[in-house]
C-alpha positions as CSV (number, residue, x, y, z in Angstrom):
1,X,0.0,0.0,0.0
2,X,3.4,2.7,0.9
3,X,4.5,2.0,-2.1
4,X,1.8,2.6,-4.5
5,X,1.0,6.0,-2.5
6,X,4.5,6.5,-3.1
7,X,3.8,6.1,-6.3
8,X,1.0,7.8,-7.0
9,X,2.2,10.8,-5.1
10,X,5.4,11.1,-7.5
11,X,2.8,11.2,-10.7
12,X,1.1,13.8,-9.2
13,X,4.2,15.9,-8.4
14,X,5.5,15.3,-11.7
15,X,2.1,16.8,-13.7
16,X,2.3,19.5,-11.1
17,X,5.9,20.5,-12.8
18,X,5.0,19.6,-16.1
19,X,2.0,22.4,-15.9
20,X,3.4,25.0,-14.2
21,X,6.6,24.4,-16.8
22,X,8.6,23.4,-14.0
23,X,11.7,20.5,-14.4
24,X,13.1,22.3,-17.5
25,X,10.5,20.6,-19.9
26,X,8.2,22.6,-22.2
27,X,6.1,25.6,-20.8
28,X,2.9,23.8,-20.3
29,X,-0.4,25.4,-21.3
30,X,-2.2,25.2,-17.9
31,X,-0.9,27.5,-15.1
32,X,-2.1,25.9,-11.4
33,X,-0.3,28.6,-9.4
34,X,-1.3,31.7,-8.9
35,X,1.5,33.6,-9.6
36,X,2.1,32.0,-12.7
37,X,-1.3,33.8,-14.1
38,X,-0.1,37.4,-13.2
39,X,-0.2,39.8,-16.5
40,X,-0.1,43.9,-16.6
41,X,-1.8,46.2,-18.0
42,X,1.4,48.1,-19.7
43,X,4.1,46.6,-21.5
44,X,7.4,48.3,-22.4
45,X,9.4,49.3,-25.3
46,X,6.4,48.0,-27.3
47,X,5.0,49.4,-31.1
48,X,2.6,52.5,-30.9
49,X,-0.8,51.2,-31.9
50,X,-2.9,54.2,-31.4
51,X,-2.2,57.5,-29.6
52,X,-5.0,59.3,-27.4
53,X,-4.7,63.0,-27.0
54,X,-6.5,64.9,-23.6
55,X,-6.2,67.6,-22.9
56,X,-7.5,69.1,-19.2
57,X,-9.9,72.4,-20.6
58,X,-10.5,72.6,-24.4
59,X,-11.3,76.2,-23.8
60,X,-8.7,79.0,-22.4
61,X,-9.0,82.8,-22.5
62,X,-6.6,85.8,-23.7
63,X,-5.3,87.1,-21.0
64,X,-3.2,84.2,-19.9
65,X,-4.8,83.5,-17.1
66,X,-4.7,79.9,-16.7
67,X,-2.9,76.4,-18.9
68,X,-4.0,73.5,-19.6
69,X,-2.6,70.4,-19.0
70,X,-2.3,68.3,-22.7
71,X,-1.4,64.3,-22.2
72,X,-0.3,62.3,-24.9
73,X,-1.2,58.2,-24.1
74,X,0.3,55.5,-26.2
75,X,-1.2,52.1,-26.1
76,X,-0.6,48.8,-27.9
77,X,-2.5,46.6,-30.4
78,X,-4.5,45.0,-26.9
79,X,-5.2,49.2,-25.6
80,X,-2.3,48.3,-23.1
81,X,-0.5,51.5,-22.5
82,X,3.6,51.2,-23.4
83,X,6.0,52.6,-21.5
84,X,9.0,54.0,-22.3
85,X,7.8,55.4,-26.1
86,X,9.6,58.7,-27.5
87,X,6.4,60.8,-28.5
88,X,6.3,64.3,-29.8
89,X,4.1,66.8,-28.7
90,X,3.3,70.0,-31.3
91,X,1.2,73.4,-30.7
92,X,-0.4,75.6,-33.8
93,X,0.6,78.3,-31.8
94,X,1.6,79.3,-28.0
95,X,4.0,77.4,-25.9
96,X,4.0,73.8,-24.8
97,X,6.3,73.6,-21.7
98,X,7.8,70.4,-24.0
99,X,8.2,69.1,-27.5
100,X,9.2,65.5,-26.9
101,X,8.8,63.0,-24.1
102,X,9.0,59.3,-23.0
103,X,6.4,58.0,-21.6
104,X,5.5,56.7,-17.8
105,X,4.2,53.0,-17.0
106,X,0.8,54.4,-17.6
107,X,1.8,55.0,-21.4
108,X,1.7,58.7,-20.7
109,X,3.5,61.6,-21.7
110,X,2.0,65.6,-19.7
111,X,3.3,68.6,-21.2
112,X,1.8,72.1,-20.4
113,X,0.1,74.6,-23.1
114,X,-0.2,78.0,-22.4
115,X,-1.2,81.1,-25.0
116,X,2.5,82.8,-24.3
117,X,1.1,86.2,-24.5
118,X,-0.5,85.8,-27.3
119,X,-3.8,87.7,-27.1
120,X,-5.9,86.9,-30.5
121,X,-8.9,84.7,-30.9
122,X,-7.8,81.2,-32.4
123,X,-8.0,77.6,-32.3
124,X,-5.1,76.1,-31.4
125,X,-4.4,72.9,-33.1
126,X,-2.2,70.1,-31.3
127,X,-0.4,67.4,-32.8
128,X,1.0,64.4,-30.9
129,X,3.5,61.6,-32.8
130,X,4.5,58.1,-31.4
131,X,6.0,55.6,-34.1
132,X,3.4,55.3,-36.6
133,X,0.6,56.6,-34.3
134,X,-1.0,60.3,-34.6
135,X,-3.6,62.3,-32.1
136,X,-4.6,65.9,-32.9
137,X,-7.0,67.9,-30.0
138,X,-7.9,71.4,-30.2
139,X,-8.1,74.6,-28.1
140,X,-10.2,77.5,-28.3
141,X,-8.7,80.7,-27.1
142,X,-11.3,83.8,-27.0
143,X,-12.5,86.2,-25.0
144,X,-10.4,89.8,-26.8
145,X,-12.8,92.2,-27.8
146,X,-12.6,95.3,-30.3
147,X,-14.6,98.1,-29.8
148,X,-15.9,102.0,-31.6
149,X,-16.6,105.6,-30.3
150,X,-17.4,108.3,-32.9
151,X,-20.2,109.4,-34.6
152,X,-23.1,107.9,-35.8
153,X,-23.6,110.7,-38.7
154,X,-21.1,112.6,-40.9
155,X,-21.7,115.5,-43.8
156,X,-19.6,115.0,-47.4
157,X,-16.7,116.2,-47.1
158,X,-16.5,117.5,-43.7
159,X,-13.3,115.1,-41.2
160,X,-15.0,113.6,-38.6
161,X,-12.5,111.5,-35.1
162,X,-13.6,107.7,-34.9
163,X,-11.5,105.7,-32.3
164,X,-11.3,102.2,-32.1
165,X,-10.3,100.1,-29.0
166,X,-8.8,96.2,-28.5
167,X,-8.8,94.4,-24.9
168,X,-8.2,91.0,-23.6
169,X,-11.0,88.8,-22.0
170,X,-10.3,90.4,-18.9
171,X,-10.6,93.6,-20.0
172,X,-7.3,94.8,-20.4
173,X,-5.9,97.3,-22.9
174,X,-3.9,95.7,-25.8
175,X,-1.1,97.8,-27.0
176,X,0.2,97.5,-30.4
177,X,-2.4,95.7,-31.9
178,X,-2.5,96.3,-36.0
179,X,-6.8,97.1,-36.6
180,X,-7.6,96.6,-40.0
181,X,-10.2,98.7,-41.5
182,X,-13.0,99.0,-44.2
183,X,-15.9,101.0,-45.7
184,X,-19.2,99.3,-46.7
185,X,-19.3,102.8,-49.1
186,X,-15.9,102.7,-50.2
187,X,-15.3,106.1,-48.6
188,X,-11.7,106.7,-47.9
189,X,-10.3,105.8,-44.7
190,X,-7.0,104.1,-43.2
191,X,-6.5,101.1,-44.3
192,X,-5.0,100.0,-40.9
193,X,-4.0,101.7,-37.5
194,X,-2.3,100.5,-34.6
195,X,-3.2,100.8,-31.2
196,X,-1.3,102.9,-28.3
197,X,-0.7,102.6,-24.6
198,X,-4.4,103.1,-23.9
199,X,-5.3,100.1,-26.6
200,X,-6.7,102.3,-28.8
201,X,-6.2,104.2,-32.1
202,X,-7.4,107.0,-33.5
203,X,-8.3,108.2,-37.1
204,X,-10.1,110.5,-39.5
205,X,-12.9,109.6,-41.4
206,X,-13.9,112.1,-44.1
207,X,-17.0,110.3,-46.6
208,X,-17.3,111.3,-50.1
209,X,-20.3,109.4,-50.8
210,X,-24.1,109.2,-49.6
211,X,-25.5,106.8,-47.3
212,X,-25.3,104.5,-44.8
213,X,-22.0,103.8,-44.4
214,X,-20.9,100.8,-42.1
215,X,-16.9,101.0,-40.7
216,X,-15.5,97.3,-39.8
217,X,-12.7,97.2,-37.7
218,X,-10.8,93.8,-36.9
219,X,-8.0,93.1,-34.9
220,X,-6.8,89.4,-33.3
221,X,-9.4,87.6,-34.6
222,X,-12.1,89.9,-33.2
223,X,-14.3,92.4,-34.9
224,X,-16.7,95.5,-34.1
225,X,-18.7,97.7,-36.8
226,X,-20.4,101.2,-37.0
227,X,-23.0,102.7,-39.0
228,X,-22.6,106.0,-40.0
229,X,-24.8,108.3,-41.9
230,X,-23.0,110.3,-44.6
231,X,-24.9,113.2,-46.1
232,X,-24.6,116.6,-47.7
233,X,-24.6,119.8,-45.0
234,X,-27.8,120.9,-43.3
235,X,-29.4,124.0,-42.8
236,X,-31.8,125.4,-40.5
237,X,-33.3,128.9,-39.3
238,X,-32.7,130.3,-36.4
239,X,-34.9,133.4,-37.0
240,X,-37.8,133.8,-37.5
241,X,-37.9,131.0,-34.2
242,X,-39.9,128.2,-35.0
243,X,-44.1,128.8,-34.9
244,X,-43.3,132.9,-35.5
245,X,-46.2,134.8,-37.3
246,X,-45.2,137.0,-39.6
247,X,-47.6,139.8,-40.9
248,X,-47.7,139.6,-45.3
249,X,-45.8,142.9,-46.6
250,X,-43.5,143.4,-43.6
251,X,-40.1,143.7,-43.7
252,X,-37.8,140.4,-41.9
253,X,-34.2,139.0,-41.8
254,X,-34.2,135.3,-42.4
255,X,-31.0,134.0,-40.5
């Protein structure tokens, strides 16, 4: 009886091995231990299936207020993420705090985007690269505004002062912004003026022709417009007052 225990003890043993690849023989294709069925969710130095772009706002405003944090992730053919992969990281416009990375055990790259002073109206475009693998995300940066005093009526002829002003989304004067301008008319104005200290610029407006004339001004991707009524010069009496009677055959100064 000892011995054939024995003996059946040393079979099982043996098959134990045999799955568990144990006793130098061929892997086998059954794991029994538990740590023999371990995996992970990343892999490293693998190929760049895909790359997934995020990025933390997809909005910021002009006055450089705030970033936004912009991750690149690379993952395999199984969506594992790879660490260890050289990925590039590219911006439309602005500044990313880096161009290139490797990434974490996560399969992540972070970088930083901010708008660098730059305070137009845009989208910014961003680009990452991994291997074969390309992401692109966006980012809309508003929130400048341009703006008009002068006005609203002008005789043929006669120069009239319209000022134009640009500020960021917080309300802040932009200096040296270039404000391009146009007439709906076609009367003659600058074609562009540039702002001061104050954000704003100033300019003559003198119409030659009749109508409703509407000025466009646009500067960093914003615009403003004003109507202005263009006409020949007016008259009116200022004695005999309004409502005076007058007797027929007498004698009057009409000023």
């Amino acid at each position: 009886m000892r011995r054939y225990l024995g003996w059946a003890l040393a079979v099982a043993t043996a098959a134990l091995m045999a799955a568990c690849g144990g006793g130098g023989g061929a892997e086998g294709n059954v794991c029994l231990a538990a740590s023999c069925g371990e995996s992970s969710s990343s892999s490293s130095g693998g190929t760049a299936a895909s790359v997934a772009l995020l990025v933390s706002s997809p909005t910021l405003t002009t006055n450089g207020s705030s970033t936004v944090t912009v991750q690149a992730v690379v993952k395999d053919a199984n969506n594992g993420g790879i660490e260890g992969a050289s990925v590039t990281v590219a911006a439309s416009s602005g500044t990313l705090s880096a161009s290139t990375g490797t990434t974490d055990k996560t399969g992540t790259v972070s970088v930083t985007f901010d708008t660098n002073g730059d305070k137009s109206n845009r989208t910014v475009t961003l680009t990452a690269k991994s291997g074969g693998a390309t992401a692109t995300n966006s980012i809309v940066v508003s929130g400048t505004t341009v703006t008009f005093r002068g006005a609203s009526s002008a005789i043929i002829g006669t120069p009239t002062t319209l000022t134009v002003g640009v500020k960021d989304a917080a309300g802040n004067a932009v200096s040296g912004a270039s404000i391009d301008l146009s007439s709906s008319l076609g009367n003659p104005i600058p074609s562009s003026v540039g702002t001061d200290a104050t954000g704003a610029a100033t300019f003559k407006y003198t119409p030659s022709r009749v109508g409703n004339d509407v000025i466009s001004a646009t500067a960093l991707g914003a615009t403003a417009a004003q109507t202005i009524t263009t006409g020949s010069a007016s008259f009116s009496f200022v004695s005999p007052v309004a409502n005076e009677n007058i007797a027929l055959g007498s004698a009057g100064l009409l000023r």
